[in-house]
N, C-alpha and C positions, 0 to 999 in steps of 0.2 A: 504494500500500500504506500501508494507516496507522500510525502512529507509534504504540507504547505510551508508555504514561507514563513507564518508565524511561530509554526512548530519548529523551526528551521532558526529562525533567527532564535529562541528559546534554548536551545541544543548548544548554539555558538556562544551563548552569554553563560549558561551551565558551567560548561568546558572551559572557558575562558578565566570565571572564575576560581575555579578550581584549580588551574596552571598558576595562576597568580599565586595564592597560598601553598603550593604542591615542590618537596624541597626536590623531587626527581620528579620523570617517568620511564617508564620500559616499556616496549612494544612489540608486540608478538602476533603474528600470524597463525589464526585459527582454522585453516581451513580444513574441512574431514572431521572436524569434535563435532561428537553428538552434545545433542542437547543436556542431557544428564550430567557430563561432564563438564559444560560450561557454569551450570547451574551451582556444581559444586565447587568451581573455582572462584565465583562471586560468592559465595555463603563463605568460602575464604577468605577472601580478600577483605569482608564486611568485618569479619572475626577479628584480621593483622591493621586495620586502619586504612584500609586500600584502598583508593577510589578505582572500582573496573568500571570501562565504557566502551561497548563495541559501538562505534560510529561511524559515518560514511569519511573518504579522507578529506574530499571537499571541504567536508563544514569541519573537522580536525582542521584541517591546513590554515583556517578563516579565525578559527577560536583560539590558536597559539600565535597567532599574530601580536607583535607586540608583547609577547612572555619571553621570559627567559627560557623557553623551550620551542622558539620558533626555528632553531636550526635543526629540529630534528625533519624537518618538509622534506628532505631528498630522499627519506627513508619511509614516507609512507606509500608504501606501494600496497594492491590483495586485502584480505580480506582482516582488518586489522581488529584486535584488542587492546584499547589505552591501559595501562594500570598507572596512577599518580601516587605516590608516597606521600600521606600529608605528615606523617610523624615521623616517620625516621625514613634516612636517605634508600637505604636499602631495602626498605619494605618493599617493594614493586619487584623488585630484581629477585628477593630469596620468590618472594610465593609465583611467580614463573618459572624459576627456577627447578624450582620442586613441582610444581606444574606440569613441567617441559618432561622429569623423569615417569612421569603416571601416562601418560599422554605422549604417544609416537605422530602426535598430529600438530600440537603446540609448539611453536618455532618460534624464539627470543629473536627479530628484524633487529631492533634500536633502543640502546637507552640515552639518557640525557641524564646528568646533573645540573645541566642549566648553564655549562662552561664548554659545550660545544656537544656535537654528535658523537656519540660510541656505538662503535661496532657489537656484534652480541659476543666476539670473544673478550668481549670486559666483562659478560655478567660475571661471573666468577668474584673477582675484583668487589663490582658493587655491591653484589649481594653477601660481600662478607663484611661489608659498612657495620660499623655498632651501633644499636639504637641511642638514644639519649641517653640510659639509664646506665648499658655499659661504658658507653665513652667517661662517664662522671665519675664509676667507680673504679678505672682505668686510670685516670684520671688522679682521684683520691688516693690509689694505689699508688701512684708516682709521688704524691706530695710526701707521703707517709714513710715509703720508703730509709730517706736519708736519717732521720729521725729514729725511727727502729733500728736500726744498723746503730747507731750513735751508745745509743741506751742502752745496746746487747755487748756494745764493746765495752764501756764504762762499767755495766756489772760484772764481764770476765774477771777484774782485776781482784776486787775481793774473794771470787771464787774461787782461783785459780791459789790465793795463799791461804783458804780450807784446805784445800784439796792438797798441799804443801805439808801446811800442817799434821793433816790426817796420815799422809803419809810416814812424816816423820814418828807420831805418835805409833803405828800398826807396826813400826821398824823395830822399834824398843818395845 
């Protein structure tokens, strides 16, 4: 059934929105998935934060206009699936990802971080992106670090003249 123009221009301001707040996207070729398996790849994507959108490329190409995700255009070729990461970078990239291994039909085209087109032999790369929550405790883990080391050296010293002691003491 075909789109009106209102329905149309509706679709482009959705999308566009979306790209605006959206820290990635990924893009994959659907063509051959049955319905059930698409079904279950959006009840996924709802689940990880995903925005999924199979749209025509026209109105794609029209609604990245002006986002930081407009240079992915060379790559919308077939019959595509948007996935946008709104929380974490690599959300779009793992659940395609993992997608891609269920599914001998789902094809990773393009992803974007928003700093130019990538090829799909980056997903790898993206999809090992840490969410917010790791980068901070990654993160926390570096700060801590130096600190912990500091405080396990400083305690050696008393330890080490027990342990002196003790020896001396079990000798006699």
């Amino acid at each position: 059934m075909a789109l009106g123009l209102v329905a149309k221009k509706a679709i482009v301001k959705e999308i566009n929105d979306v790209a605006q707040q959206a820290l990635s996207v990924a893009v994959a070729e659907y063509r051959g998935m049955e319905v059930a398996e698409l079904t279950k790849l959006r009840r996924q994507a709802r689940e990880q934060g995903v925005y999924l959108k199979v749209i025509r490329n026209t109105l794609a190409k029209r609604a990245l206009e002006g986002t930081k995700f407009e240079d992915i255009e060379s790559a919308l070729k077939g019959p595509l699936v948007y996935g946008f990461s709104i929380d974490a970078p690599g959300a779009a990239a793992r659940l395609l990802k993992d997608a891609q291994k269920e599914s001998k039909h789902l094809k990773v085209t393009a992803l974007s971080l928003g700093s130019g087109l990538l090829g799909p032999e980056k997903l790898e790369a993206v999809a090992s992106l840490p969410t917010r929550d790791e980068a901070l405790a990654k993160l926390l883990a570096t700060f801590k670090a130096p600190v912990s080391k500091f405080v396990r050296t400083i305690n050696e010293v008393p330890t080490k003249f027990v342990r002196v002691l003790s020896a001396i003491k079990d000798a006699k």
